[in-house]
Each structure stands twice: as structure tokens, then as C-alpha cells.
C-alpha positions as CSV (number, residue, x, y, z in Angstrom):
1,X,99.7,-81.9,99.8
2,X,97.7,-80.5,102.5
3,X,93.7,-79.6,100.6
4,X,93.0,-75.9,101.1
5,X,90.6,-75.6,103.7
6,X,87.1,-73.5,102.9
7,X,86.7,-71.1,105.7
8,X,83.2,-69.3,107.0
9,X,82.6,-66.0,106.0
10,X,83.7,-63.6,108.6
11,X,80.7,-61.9,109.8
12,X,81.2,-58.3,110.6
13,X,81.4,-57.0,114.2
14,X,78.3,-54.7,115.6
15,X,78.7,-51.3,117.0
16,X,77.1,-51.5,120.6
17,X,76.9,-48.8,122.8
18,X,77.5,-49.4,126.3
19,X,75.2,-48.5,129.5
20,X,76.9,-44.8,129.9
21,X,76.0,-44.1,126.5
22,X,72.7,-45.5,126.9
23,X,72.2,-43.4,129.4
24,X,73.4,-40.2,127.8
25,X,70.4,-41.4,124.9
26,X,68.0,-41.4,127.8
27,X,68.5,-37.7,128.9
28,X,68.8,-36.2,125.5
29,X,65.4,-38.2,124.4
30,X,64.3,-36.9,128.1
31,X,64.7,-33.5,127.6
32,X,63.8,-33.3,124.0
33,X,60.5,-34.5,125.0
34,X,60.5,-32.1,127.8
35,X,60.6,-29.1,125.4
36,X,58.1,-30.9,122.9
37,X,55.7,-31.0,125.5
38,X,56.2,-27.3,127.0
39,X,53.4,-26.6,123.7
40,X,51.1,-29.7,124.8
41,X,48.9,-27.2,126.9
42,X,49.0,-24.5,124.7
43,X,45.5,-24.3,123.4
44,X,44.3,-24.2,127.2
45,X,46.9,-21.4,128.0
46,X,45.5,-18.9,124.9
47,X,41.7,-20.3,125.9
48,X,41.4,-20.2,129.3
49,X,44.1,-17.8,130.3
50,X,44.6,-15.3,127.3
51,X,40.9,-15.6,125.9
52,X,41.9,-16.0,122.4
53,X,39.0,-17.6,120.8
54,X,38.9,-21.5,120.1
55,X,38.8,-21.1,116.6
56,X,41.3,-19.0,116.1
57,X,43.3,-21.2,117.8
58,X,42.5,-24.2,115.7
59,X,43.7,-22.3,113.3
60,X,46.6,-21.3,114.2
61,X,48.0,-25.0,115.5
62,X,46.9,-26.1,112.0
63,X,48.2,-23.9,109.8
64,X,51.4,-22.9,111.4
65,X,52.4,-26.5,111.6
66,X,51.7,-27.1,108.5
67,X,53.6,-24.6,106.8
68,X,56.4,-25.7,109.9
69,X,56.4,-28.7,108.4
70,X,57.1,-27.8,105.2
71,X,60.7,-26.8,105.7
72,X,61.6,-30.1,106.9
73,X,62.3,-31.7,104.3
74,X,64.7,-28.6,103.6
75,X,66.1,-28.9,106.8
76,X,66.2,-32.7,106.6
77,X,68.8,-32.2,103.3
78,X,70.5,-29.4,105.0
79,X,71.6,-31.9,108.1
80,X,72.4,-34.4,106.1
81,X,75.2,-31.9,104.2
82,X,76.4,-30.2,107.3
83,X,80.1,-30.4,108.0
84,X,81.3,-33.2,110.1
85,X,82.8,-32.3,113.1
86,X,85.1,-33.9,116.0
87,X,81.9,-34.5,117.0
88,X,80.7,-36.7,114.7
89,X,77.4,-35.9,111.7
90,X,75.1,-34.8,114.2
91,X,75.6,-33.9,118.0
92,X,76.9,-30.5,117.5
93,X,73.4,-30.1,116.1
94,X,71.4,-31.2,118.7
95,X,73.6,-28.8,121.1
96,X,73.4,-25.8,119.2
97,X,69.1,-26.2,118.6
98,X,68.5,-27.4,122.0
99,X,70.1,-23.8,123.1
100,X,68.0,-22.3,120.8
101,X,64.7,-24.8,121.1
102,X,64.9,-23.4,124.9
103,X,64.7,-19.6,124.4
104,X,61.9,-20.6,121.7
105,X,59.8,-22.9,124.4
106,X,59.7,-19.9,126.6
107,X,58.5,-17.1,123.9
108,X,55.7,-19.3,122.9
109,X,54.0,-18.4,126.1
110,X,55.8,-15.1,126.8
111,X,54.9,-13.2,123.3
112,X,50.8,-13.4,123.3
113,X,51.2,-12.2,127.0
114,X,53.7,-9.1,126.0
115,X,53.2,-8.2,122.7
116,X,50.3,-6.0,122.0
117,X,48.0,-8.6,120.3
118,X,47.8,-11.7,121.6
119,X,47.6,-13.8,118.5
120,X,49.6,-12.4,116.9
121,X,52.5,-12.9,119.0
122,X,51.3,-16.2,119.3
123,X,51.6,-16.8,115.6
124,X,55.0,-15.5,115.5
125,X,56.2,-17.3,118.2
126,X,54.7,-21.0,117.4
127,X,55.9,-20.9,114.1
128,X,59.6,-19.5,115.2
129,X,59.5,-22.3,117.6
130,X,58.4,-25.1,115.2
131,X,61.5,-24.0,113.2
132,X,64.3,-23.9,116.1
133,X,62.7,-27.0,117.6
134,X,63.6,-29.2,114.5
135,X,67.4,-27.8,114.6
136,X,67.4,-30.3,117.5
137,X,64.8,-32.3,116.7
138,X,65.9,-33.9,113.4
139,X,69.9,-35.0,114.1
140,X,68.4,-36.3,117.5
141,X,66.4,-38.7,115.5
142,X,69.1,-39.4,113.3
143,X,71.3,-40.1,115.8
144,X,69.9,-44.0,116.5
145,X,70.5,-45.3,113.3
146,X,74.2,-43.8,113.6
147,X,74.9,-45.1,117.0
148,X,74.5,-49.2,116.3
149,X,73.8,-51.6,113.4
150,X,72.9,-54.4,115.7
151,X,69.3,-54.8,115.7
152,X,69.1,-55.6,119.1
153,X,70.7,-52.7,120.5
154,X,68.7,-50.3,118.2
155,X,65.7,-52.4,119.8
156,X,67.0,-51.4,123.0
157,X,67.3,-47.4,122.3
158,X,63.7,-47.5,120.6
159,X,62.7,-48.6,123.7
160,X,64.6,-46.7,126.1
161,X,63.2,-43.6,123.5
162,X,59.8,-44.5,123.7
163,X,59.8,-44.8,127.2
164,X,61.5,-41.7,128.2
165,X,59.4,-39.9,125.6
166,X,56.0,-41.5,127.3
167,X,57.5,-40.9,130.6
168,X,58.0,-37.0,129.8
169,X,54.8,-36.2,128.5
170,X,53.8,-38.0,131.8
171,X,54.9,-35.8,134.1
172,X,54.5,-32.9,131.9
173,X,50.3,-34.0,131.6
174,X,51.0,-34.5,135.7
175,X,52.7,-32.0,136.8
176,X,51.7,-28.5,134.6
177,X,48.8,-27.0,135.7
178,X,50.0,-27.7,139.5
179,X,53.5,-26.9,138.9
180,X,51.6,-23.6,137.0
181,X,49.9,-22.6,140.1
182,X,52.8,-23.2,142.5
183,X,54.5,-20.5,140.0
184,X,51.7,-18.1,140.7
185,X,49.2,-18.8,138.1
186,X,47.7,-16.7,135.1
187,X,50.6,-15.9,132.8
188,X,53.7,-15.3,134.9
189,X,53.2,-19.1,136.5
190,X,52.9,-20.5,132.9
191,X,55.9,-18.2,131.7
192,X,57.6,-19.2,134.9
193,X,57.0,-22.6,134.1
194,X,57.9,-22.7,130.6
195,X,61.3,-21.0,131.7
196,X,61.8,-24.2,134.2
197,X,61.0,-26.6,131.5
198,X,63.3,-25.0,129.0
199,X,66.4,-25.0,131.3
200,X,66.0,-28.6,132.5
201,X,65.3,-30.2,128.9
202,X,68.5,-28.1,127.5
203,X,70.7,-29.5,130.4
204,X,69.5,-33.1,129.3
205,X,70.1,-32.2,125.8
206,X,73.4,-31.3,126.7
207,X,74.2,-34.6,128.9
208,X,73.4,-37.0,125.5
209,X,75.6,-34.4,123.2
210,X,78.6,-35.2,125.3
211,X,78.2,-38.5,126.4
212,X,77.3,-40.6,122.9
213,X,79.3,-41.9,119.9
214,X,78.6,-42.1,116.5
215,X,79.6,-45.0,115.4
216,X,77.6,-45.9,111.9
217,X,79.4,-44.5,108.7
218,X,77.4,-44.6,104.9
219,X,79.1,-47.0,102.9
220,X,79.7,-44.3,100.5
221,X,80.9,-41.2,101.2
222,X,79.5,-39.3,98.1
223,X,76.8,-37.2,98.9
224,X,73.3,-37.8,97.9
225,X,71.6,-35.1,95.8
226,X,67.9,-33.1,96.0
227,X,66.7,-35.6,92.9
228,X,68.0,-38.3,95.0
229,X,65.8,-37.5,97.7
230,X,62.8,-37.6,95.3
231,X,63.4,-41.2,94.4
232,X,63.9,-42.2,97.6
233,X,59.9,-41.0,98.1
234,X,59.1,-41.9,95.0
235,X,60.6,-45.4,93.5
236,X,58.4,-47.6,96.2
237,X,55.8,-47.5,98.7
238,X,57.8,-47.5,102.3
239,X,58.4,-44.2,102.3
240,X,54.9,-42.9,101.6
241,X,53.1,-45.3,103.5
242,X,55.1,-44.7,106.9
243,X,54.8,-40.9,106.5
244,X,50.7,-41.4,105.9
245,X,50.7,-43.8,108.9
246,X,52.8,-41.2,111.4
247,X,50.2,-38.3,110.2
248,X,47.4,-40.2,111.3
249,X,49.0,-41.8,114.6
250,X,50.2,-38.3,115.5
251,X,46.7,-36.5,114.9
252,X,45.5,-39.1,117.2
253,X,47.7,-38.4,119.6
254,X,47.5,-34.8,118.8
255,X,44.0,-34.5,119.7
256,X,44.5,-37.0,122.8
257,X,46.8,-34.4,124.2
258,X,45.3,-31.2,123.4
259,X,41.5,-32.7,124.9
260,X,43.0,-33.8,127.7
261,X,42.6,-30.5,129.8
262,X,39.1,-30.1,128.9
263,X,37.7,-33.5,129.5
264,X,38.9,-33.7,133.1
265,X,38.3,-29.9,133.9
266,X,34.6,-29.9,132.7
267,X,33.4,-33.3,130.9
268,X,34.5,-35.0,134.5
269,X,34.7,-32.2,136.6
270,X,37.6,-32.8,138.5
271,X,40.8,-30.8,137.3
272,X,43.0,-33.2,140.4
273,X,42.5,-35.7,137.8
274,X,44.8,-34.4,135.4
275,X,47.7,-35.4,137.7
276,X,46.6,-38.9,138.3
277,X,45.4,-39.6,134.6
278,X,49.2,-39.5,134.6
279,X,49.9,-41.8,137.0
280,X,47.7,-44.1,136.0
281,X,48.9,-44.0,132.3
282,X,52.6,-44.0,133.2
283,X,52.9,-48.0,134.4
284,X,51.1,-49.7,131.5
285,X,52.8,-47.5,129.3
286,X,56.4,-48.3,130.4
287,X,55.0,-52.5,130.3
288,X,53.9,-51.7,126.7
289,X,57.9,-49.8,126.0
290,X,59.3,-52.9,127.0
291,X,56.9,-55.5,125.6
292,X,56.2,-54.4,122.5
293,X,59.6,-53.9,121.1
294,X,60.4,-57.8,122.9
295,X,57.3,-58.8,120.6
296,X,58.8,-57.1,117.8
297,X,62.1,-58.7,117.8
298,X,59.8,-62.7,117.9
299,X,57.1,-61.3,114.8
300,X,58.5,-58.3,113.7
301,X,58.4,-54.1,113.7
302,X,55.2,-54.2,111.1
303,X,52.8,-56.3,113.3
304,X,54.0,-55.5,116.7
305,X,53.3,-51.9,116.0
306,X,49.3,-52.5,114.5
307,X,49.0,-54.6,117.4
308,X,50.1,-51.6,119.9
309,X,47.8,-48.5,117.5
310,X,45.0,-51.8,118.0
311,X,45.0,-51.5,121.8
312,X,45.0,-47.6,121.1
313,X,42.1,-47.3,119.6
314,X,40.0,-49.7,121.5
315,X,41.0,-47.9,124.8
316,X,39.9,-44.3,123.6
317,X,36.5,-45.4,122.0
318,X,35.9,-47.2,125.4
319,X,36.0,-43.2,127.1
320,X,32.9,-42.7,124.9
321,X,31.3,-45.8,126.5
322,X,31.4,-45.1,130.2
323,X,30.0,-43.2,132.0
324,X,32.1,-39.9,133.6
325,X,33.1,-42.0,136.8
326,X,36.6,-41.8,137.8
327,X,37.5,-45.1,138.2
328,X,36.0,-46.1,134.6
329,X,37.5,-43.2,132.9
330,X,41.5,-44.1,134.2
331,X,40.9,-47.8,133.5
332,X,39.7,-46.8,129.9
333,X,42.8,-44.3,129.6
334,X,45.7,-47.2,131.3
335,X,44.2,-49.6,129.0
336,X,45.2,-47.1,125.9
337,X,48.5,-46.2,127.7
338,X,49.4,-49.7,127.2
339,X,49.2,-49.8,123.0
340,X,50.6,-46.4,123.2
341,X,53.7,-47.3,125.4
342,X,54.6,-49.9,122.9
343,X,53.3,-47.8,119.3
344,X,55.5,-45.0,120.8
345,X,58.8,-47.5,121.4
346,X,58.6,-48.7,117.8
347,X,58.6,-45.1,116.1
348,X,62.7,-44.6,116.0
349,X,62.9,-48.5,115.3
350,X,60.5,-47.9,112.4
351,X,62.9,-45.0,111.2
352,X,66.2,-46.8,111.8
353,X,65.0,-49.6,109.8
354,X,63.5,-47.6,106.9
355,X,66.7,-45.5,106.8
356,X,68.7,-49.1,106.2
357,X,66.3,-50.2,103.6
358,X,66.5,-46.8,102.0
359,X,70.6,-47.3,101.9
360,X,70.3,-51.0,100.9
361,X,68.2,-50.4,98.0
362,X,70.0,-46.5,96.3
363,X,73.2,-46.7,98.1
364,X,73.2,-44.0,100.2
365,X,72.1,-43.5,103.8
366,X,69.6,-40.3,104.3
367,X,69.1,-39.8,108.2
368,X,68.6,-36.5,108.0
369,X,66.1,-36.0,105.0
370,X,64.0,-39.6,106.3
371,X,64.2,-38.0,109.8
372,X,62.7,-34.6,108.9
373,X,60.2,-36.2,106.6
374,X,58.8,-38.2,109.8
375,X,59.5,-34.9,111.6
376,X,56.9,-33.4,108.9
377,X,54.7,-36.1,109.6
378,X,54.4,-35.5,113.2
379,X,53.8,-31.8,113.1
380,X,51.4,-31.7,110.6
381,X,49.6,-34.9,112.2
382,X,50.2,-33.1,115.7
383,X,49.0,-29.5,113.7
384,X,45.5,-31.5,112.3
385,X,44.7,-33.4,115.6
386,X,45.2,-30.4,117.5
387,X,43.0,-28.4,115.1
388,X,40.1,-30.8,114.5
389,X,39.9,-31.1,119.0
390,X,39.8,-26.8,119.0
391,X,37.3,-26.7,115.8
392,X,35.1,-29.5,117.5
393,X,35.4,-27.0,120.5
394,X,34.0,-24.3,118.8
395,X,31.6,-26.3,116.8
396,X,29.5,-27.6,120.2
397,X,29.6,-24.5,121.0
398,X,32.5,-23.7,123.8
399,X,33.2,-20.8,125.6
400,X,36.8,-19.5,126.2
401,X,37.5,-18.0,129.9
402,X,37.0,-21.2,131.9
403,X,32.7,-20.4,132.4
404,X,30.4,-22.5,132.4
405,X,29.5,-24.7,129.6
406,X,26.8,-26.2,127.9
407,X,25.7,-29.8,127.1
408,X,26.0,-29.8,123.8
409,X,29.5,-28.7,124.2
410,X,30.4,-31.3,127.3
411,X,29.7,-33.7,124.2
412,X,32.1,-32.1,121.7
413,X,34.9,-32.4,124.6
414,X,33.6,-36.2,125.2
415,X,34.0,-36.7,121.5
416,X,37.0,-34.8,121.0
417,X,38.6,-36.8,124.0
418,X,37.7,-39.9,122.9
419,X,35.7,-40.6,119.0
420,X,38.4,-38.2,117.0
421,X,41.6,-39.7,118.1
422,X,40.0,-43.0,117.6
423,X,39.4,-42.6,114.1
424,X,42.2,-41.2,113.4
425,X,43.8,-43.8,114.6
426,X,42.1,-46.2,112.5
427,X,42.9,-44.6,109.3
428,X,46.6,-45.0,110.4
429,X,46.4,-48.5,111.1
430,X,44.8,-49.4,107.2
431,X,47.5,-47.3,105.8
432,X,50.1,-49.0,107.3
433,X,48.8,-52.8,106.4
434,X,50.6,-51.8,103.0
435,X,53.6,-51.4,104.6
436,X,56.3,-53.3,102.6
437,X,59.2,-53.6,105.3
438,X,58.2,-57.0,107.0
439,X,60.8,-58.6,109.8
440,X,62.6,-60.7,106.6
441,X,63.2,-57.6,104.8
442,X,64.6,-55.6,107.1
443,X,66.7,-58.6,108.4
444,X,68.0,-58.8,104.7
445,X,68.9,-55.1,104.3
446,X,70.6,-55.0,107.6
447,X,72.9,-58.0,106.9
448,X,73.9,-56.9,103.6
449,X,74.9,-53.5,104.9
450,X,77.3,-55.0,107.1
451,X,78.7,-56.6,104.8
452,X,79.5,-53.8,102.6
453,X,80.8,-51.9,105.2
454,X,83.2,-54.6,106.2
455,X,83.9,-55.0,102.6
456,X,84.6,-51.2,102.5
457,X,87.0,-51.4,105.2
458,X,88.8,-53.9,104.0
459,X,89.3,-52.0,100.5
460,X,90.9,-49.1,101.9
């Protein structure tokens, strides 16, 4: 009689994406970024080139992304219950927004120019804008955690996201305000150039739409409910922790962005600058995409990403420090790019993660309404650190139509540049020390899920 023999348990296969579709993840994230960024100089373009005052523009980033923000959760449920398509949960989506994200992009700088009052066409068309952009914005983002289970790979496209999205605002910090003036300056070269921006990042948009798979499915089909979403916030502390943490890493980088113009055109004095701040930024940024997610996969997501916000923060207190010399100033600002590179890579591992644990522990998977609760997060982060750099501005007393200005408002730029963000960032970084997905969790979660699917599989 021949004893039964006890086999292994089968372990479930991974879904990995191969280089084409990797690829296709690069130019959608490209472009994406592309038409994110088409707003990054906005506060100079009302400032310097419509005259609209600076508080008025603090305002009107703060407030309008705030109340942006507030439909994403909304919008977040809404993806989620879309009809599935040939095309899978999601890349119809990103199509359809990215064609409207585009026309949006170009209105923001078209409307204060056109419409009789300046800020009020601003208003209209920044908060329109905020609204189209999440139409692509929020099944992009859910799109990694639907593409692969395998850790590895979703290592692999957080990085390849972060760097494309750090590559992006790159040449967008690099190349706008020469790009504007190659396009004739004043308000046709920035509408001009907003048109160019728009058409390129749709065409990228397109090229990921068409050219990726979805290839993760929920476990159950049934579909969650509103009160669902509520304990998914509610019942622990990952949810709220992460969103606290993304507010205060996005006001950071918020008020990075939006004080960049001003510190090199009149703390430094040398608007050329802007172009190679970019350069300079761009190589340790890419090291610090591929690094930290490589240091994340040996310690884990939780400390790899306070070590990046770590380097961060000691990079943009040391622009305080020196003095205005070129040399100093770039070394302070590749230092930074360095933690940022790597903070930025782990964001969409951070989610794909958190949307796992979120399915491991209630039993349903929540892309959508996780992805435009970070998306939330971001713009009213983005909306606060834009707000506190134009408020500082008009607090030190600056002057809008690119004069002259004084020393007392040389420092607010200084300290809008380089204290605010800092700060910031430091609030971010104790928030997220609570964070409750370590490296064992997440491993757990992950396994499990596979399992069930496989088990799933097998049922029907």
C-alpha cells in the first residue's frame, strides 16, 4: 500500500507586466506629470505677468484646492462603481480625462488673460481644472495596484513612477520660462506654452491607455458601499495617518515648487538658474528613484520613506544656511533632490500596499476611493504650501510686476524657499512614525490575498 504523499501548497502565480507594458506606465505617468506641472508656475504667471496681487493669489490656490479636494472622495467612489469595459476598471478613464485634463491645462492660463477680470477667470478655471484633472488623475493611480501582485514588480513601477514624475517636473522647472519666451513671452508665450504641454502629456496619456493590462481582480465581486468607505478611514490608523503624512509632504513640496521662481529671479538674482537648478536636481534624484525603493525592498516601505523626507528636509534648511552663491545654493538643492527622488518613488508603493491591507483586513479592494483620498491629500497639501509661500510673499512685503524688491521681502522668499517647506516636512515625518503597515505586514496581507484569489479561482 503505497502512503499518501503530503504535497507543498501550491503557491499562486504573480501577474508581471512585461518591458512594453512598462513602458506604456512610463509615458502615461510622463504625461500625467506633464499636465500636473503646466499649474506649477502659476502664481508667477498671475504675479508677474497678469499683476494679480499675491494675496489674492494665496488665496485662491488655497481655497480652490481645498474645496477641489473635497470631491475626491466622491469621485474616488464613483471610479470605483464605473462600468467595466473591454478595457478593463480603469483605462477608459484615464483616456477620456486626459482629453479633458488637456483643454483644462490650457484655460487656466487662457481665462484671467481673456475674460474681463482676471481673477475671476482664474478662479473659474483652477477650480474646473482641479476637477477634470482628477478624471485622469485618480484611475491612473489606481491602475498600479491592478497591474501586478508581485511586490517586486509593483517596486519596479513605483519606481519607474517616481522617476518619470521627478523627471517631468524637471524639465518643466527647466525648460518653462525659456520655452515661454521662445513662444513670445507675456501671455500668448505662456498660453502658447500651456497648449504644447497639453498636447504632448495627452499623447502620453494616450500611449499607457493602450498599451497596459489590468491584470489584478477583487476577490469579491460585490461592491463596497458609502458606509464601507467610512470604516475603511475609520476602524484603524493607516488610513489617517498616510493621508496626514501626504498633506504635509505635499505642502512641502508645494511651497518648494511655487518659491522656486522667486528665489532664483530675485533672492539670487540669476533667473538662468532656474534651468540648471534642474539639471542639477535631475541626477541625484533619479539615484534616490532607484535606491530608495532597492532599500525599501531590504527594511521596508515605512523606513525607507522617513529616511528619503530625512534627507529632504536637511537639504532645504541648508538653503537658509549659505550664503546666495551659486555653487552652494545647487549643492544645497541636489542634496534635497536626492531624499525627494526616493520619497517621491515610494508614494504609489505606499498606496498599492495600503490598498492590499485595506482588502486583507474588510474584504474588498477600494483603488478608487484610497486613490482619491491621497488625491485629496495632495491638493490640499499642494493648495496649503502654495498658499503659506504667496501669504509669506505678501507678508515681507512683495511687490507684484517683477520691480524691485525690498530686504525684508528678499527674506520672506529665502524663507519661503527654504524654512516653510522644511517644517512642513517635519510635521510629516512625526505623523508618519505612527504608521502601522511595517514590511511584515504588508508581506502578510499580500500573501494571503494571493491565496484567496487562487482559492477563488479554483471555486468557480
Amino acid at each position: 500500500m503505497t502512503t499518501p504523499t503530503t504535497l507543498p501548497p501550491v503557491r499562486p502565480t504573480r501577474a508581471v507586466p512585461g518591458i512594453g507594458e512598462k513602458l506604456a506606465f512610463f509615458s502615461g505617468v510622463f504625461g500625467g506629470a506633464l499636465m500636473g506641472g503646466v499649474t506649477g508656475f502659476l502664481t508667477l504667471y498671475l504675479t508677474d505677468v497678469v499683476g494679480v496681487g499675491a494675496a489674492a493669489v494665496g488665496t485662491l490656490l488655497l481655497v480652490a484646492r481645498l474645496v477641489d479636494g473635497a470631491g475626491d472622495p466622491v469621485m474616488g467612489y464613483v471610479v470605483d462603481h464605473l462600468p467595466v469595459t473591454r478595457w478593463g476598471r480603469f483605462r477608459l478613464y484615464v483616456l477620456l480625462g486626459a482629453a479633458l485634463c488637456a483643454l483644462c491645462a490650457v484655460a487656466v492660463y487662457a481665462a484671467p488673460a481673456w475674460l474681463p477680470g482676471a481673477l475671476v477667470g482664474a478662479w473659474i478655471a483652477y477650480l474646473l481644472w482641479g476637477v477634470v484633472f482628477d478624471l485622469m488623475q485618480i484611475p491612473m493611480t489606481s491602475l498600479l495596484p491592478s497591474l501586478s501582485d508581485d511586490p517586486k514588480t509593483r517596486g519596479q513601477l513605483a519606481g519607474i513612477s517616481g522617476f518619470t514624475g521627478l523627471l517631468a517636473a524637471a524639465i518643466i522647472t527647466g525648460l518653462t520660462l525659456p520655452l515661454v519666451d521662445a513662444l513670445g513671452g507675456g501671455t500668448r508665450g505662456w498660453i502658447s506654452y500651456a497648449t504644447l504641454i497639453a498636447v504632448v502629456g495627452f499623447v502620453l496619456v494616450a500611449i499607457m491607455a493602450f498599451g497596459v493590462r489590468e491584470r489584478v481582480t477583487p476577490v469579491s465581486t460585490e461592491r463596497y458601499r458609502p458606509a464601507d468607505v467610512r470604516r475603511v478611514f475609520f476602524s484603524g490608523r493607516a488610513v489617517p495617518i498616510l493621508l496626514l503624512a501626504k498633506v504635509c509632504v505635499q505642502a512641502a513640496s508645494g511651497a518648494l515648487t511655487t518659491a522656486l521662481p522667486y528665489f532664483f529671479l530675485y533672492y539670487v538674482g540669476d533667473k538662468s538658474l532656474m534651468s540648471v537648478v534642474a539639471l542639477v536636481m535631475a541626477a541625484p534624484m533619479v539615484a534616490g528613484a532607484i535606491a530608495v525603493p532597492a532599500l525599501a525592498r531590504r527594511i521596508g516601505t515605512k523606513p525607507a520613506y522617513l529616511a528619503g523626507l530625512g534627507v529632504v528636509i536637511a537639504g532645504l534648511a541648508l538653503v537658509y544656511a549659505v550664503p546666495p552663491q551659486s555653487a552652494l545654493v545647487l549643492g544645497c538643492f541636489a542634496f534635497a533632490g536626492l531624499g525627494l527622488g526616493g520619497a517621491v518613488a515610494l508614494n504609489l508603493l505606499l498606496l498599492a500596499e495600503l490598498v492590499d491591507y485595506t482588502e486583507w483586513q474588510h474584504g474588498f479592494r477600494t483603488e478608487g476611493s484610497l486613490s482619491a483620498m491621497v488625491s485629496f491629500a495632495s491638493k490640499a497639501g499642494g493648495g496649503l504650501g502654495g498658499g503659506l509661500v504667496a501669504y509669506m510673499l505678501a507678508l515681507t512685503g512683495y511687490r507684484s510686476g517683477g520691480v524691485t524688491q525690498s530686504g525684508e521681502a528678499l527674506h520672506g522668499i529665502l524663507l519661503a524657499q527654504s524654512m516653510v517647506p522644511a517644517a512642513i516636512g517635519i510635521v510629516g515625518v512625526l505623523a508618519f512614525t505612527a504608521y502601522p503597515i511595517t514590511r511584515a505586514v504588508a508581506a502578510r496581507a499580500s500573501e494571503q490575498l494571493a491565496e484567496r484569489r487562487a482559492a477563488a479561482v479554483e471555486a468557480v
